[in-house]
Steps between C-alpha positions, in 0.01 A plus 500: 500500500241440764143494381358767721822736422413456122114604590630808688730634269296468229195657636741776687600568118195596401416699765861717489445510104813303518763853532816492603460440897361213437727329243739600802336346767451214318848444382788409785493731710720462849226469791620858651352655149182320578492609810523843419194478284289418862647833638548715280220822465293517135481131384262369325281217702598235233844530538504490875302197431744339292785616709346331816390165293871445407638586843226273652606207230878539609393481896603858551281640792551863446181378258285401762331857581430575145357174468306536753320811369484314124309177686222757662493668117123529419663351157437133474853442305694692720410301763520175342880595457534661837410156645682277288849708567461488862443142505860506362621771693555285820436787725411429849230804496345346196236300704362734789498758218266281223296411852483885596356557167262192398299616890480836390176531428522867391722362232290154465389572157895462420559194694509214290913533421549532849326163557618310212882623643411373880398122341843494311693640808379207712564754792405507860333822355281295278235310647374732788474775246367307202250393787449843604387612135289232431279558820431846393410394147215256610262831676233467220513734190859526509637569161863365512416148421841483322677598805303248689495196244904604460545414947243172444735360252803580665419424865412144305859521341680611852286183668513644812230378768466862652291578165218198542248758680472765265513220186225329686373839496536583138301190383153701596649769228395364161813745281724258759323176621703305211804666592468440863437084444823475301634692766439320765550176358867613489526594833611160715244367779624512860554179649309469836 
């Protein structure tokens, strides 16, 4: 069983009490039944969540929406498993959606997920917007240092050359100045 699925389920028990809806949707249940959980009126947020987790883990996009929703959850968890489903999912969407929501920055308090899910998708998507983010984090006073420690790290990871001006520009930040020198050093020199 993956890891994550194990997490999910077990912390998805405890919320539903563990009643009967859940030791369905947990059981094997045909992907139509799942389905139906997204759509149908009256259920409970926890099982749409698990409903949409196992769809996204079996690469069955009629997950994506609901996933969607669950990685903009003001919920830290939900997120978490929001992302790591539609990293599996392998729907085309996926990226410009994640993007959409990590330069939201009505929704910036909930963009870490969103970020962490652009650096795995190694997506066209993924460096302008991780870019994008971090820009806005540097005005002074800002409080999402996550957010913006979460792009340093992962522009480093994506090594793309695009992100060497707003590193450079992180270093005068003191939350990201370590950050931004691994960073950097990861991203290759251009020859001249």
């Amino acid at each position: 069983m993956d890891e994550e699925l194990r997490a999910v389920t077990e912390r998805l028990r405890r919320e539903s009490g563990g009643t009967a809806l859940y030791e369905r949707l947990t059981a094997e249940v045909d992907h139509d039944e799942l389905a139906g959980v997204l759509t149908e009126p009256g259920q409970p947020l926890w099982a749409r969540e698990l409903a949409a987790f196992r769809l996204g883990l079996a690469g069955d996009r009629r997950a994506f929406e609901a996933l969607v929703l669950l990685l903009n959850h003001r919920d830290p968890p939900r997120c978490a498993s929001a992302a790591h489903a539609l990293a599996r999912l392998g729907d085309p969407r996926t990226a410009r959606a994640a993007a959409a929501l990590a330069t939201n920055e009505l929704r910036v308090a909930y963009a870490l997920h969103p970020v962490r899910l652009l650096v795995e998708l190694r997506a066209p998507e993924s460096v302008p917007a991780l870019i994008t983010t971090l820009r806005r984090r540097l005005r002074p006073h800002d409080p999402h240092r996550r957010v913006a420690l979460a792009c340093v790290e992962g522009l480093g990871t994506l090594g793309d050359g695009r992100a060497r001006p707003v590193l450079s520009d992180a270093l005068a930040h003191p939350v990201l100045a370590e950050a931004a020198v691994h960073a950097l050093a990861r991203i290759p020199r251009q020859r001249r």
